[in-house]
C-alpha positions in Angstrom: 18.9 64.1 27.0 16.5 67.0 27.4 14.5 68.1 24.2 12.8 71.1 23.2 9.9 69.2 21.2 8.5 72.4 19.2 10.4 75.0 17.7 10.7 76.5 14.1 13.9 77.2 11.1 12.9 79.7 8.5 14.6 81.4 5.4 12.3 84.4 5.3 10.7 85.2 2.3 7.2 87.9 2.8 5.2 86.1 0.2 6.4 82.6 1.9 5.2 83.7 5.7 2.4 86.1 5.6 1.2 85.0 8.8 4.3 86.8 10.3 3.2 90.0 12.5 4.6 93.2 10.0 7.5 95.1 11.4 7.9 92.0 14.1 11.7 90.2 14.9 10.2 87.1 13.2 11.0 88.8 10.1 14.2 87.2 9.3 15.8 84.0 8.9 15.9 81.7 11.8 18.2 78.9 11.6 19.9 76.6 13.8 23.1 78.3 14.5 20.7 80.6 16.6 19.2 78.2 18.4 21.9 76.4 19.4 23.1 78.7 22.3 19.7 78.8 23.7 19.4 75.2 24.0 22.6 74.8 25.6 22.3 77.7 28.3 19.2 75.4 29.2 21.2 72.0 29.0 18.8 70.8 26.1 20.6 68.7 24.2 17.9 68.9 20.8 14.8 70.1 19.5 11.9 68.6 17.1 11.5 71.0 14.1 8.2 71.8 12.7 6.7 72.9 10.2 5.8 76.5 9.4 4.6 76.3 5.5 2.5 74.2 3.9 4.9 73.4 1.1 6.2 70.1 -0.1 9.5 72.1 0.0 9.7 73.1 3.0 9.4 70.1 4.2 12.9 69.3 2.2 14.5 71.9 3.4 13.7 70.7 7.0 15.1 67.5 6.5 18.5 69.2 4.6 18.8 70.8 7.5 18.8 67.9 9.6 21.3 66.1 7.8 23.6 69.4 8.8 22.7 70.2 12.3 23.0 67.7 15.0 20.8 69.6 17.2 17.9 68.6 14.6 16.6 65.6 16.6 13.2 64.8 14.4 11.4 66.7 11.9 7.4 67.3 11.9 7.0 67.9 7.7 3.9 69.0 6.2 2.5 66.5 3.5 -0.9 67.1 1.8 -3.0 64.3 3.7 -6.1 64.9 1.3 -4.0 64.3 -2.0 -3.8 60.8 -3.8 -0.4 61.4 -4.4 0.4 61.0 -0.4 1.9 57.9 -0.9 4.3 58.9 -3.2 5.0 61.5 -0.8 5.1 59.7 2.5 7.6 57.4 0.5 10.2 60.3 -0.5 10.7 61.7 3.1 10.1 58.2 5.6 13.1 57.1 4.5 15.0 60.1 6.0 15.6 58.5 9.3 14.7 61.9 10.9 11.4 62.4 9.5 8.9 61.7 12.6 5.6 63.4 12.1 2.8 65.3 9.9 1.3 68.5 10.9 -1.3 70.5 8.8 -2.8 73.8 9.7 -5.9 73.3 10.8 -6.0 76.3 13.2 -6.4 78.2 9.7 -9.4 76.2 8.2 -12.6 77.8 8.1 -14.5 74.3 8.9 -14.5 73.5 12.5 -15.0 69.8 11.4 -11.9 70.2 8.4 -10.6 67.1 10.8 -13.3 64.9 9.8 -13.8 65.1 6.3 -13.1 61.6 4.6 -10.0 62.6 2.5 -8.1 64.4 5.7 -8.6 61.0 7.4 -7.9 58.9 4.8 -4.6 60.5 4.9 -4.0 60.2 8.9 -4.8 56.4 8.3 -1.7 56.0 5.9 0.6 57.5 9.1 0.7 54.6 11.0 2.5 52.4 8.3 5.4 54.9 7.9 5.2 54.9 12.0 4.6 58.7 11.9 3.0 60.9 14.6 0.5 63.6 13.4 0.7 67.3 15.5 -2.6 68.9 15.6 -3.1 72.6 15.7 -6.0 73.8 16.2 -7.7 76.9 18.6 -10.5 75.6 21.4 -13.1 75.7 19.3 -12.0 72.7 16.9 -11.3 70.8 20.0 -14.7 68.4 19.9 -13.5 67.3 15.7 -10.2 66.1 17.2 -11.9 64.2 20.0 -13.6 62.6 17.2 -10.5 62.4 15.0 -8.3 60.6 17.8 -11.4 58.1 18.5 -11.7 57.3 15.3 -7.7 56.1 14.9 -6.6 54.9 18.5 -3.6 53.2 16.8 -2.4 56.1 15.4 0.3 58.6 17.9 -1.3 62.1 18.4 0.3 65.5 20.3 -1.9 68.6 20.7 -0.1 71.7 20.0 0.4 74.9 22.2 -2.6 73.3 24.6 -5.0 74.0 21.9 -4.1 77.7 22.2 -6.5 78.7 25.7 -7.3 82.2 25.7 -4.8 83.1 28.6 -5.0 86.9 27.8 -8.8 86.8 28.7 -7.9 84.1 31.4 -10.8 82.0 30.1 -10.5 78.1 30.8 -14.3 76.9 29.8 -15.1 75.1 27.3 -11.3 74.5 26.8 -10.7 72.6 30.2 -14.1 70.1 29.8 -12.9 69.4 26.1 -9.2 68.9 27.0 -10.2 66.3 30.1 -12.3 64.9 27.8 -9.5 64.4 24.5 -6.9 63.6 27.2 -9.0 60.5 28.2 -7.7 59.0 24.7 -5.0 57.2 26.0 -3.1 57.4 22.0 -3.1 61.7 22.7 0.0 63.7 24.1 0.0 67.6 24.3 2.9 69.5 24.3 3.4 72.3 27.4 4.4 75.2 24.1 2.7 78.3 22.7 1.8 79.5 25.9 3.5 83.0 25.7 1.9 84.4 22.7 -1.4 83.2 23.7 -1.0 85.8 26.8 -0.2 89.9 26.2 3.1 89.9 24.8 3.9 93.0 26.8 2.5 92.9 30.6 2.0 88.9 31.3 3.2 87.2 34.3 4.2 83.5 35.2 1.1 82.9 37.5 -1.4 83.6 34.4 -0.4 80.1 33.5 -1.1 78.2 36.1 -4.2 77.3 35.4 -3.8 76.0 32.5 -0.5 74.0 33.1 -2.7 72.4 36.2 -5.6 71.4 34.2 -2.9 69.6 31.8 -0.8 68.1 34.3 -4.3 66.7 36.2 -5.7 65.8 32.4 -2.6 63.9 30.6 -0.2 63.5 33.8 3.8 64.0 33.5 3.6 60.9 31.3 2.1 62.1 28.0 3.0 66.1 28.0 6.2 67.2 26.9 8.0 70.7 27.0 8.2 73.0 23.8 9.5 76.5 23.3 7.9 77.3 19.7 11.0 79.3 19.3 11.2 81.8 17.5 7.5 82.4 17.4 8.0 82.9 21.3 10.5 85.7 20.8 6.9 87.6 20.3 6.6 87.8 23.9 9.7 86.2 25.4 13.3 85.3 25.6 13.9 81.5 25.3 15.6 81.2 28.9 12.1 83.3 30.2 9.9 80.4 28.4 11.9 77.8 29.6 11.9 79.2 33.0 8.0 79.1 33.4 7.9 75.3 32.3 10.9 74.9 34.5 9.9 76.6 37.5 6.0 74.5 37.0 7.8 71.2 36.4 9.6 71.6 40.0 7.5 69.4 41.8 7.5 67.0 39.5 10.1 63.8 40.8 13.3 62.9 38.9 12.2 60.5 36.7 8.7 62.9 35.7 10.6 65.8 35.2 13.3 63.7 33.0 10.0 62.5 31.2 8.5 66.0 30.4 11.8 67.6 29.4 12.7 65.0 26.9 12.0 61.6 27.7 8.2 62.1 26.7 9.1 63.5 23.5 12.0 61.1 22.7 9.6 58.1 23.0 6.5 60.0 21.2 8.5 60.3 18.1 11.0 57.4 18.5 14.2 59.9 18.4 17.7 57.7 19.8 18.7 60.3 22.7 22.1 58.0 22.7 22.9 59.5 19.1 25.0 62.9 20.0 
């Protein structure tokens, strides 16, 4: 089964989404009835929702949604990791079969090192006994504290989101390429091929802007740990779904049978222990 391992449901509410562009398409709800004809005009069978609030509620809603739309292979909640009442919290959604991961947004904190303070990690050390996965988000610049982060739990399942969000636009690949060889040498790290659209100009890119960066993955983590992600509908910013699935298509074509079945599904299927044989 091929899987599209990133992509985002919303009910949109202004106050609930303020990091939505004004006046943008994203301004309205996304659910999975509109997904569902991408995916199949792809031959993607399911997709891993994530989170796009940091709300205890969202994270229900999610996993309602789930339990209605088959297409809904895993869900990636947000839980507040620095918060003694984790447990409590971990124990109310690990016991939806569906819930797979954590993701916080660390892309927004102010402190490069957020990753590294003693109550954020004390939180990703309770994930490994609900068998949960942990996204990071984060820009370039907060790549060295997950390097740390990863080292410092090499037990623990880790994906990098959107490639750490390069600055395509600028078509600038150092630091970003030394500090993703260097995390991708942590053997307990995936990344997922995603974002890569709306880190370019939304209006005027083209395919071979990417190339870079999808070699210096490929050469870093190897068809074995990346795994392809829309980040529909946040793509929709710069691209139609077919067009985003076409770059990582188009990329992936050299890749052999069994690689290419890897990176388009198998990859993610294993990451976050999803049963592809289920629908």
């Amino acid at each position: 089964m091929k899987l599209d391992s990133h992509q985002h449901f919303w009910a949109y509410h202004s106050g609930e989404y303020p990091w939505i562009p004004a006046g943008s398409l994203l301004q309205r709800d996304w659910l999975p009835h509109d997904l569902a004809p991408l995916l199949a005009r792809c031959g993607i069978g399911g997709s891993v929702a994530v989170q796009a609030r940091q709300t205890l509620e969202e994270s229900r809603w999610l996993l309602d949604l789930a339990g209605q739309s088959s297409i809904i292979k895993a869900v990636v909640g947000w839980v507040d990791l620095r918060s003694e009442a984790l447990p409590a919290q971990l124990d109310e959604y690990a016991c939806h079969s569906k819930f797979r991961g954590v993701r916080h947004v660390v892309q927004d904190e102010a402190d490069p090192d957020f990753m590294l303070g003693k109550d954020f990690q004390r939180g990703i050390d309770r994930l490994a006994d609900y068998g949960l996965a942990y996204d990071i988000l984060i820009f370039p610049h907060q790549l060295p504290a997950a390097i740390s982060l990863v080292r410092s739990f090499p037990a623990q399942r880790f994906v990098l989101d959107h490639l750490a969000k390069p600055s395509i636009q600028a078509g600038i690949l150092e630091p970003w390429l030394g500090l993703i060889r260097e995390l991708a040498r942590e053997p307990n790290v995936w990344c997922k091929v995603s974002g890569m659209v709306t880190e370019a100009d939304h209006a005027s890119w083209r395919p071979e802007e990417f190339r870079p960066y999808l070699d210096a993955v490929f050469e870093a983590f190897g068809a074995g740990r990346l795994m392809y992600g829309s980040d529909w509908p946040v793509c929709l910013l710069a691209a139609e779904y077919e067009r985003v699935f076409g770059i990582a298509a188009e990329y992936a074509a050299f890749l052999d049978e069994k690689d290419r079945a890897a990176f388009f599904g198998g990859n993610a299927a294993e990451f976050y222990g999803i049963d592809t044989t289920d629908g």
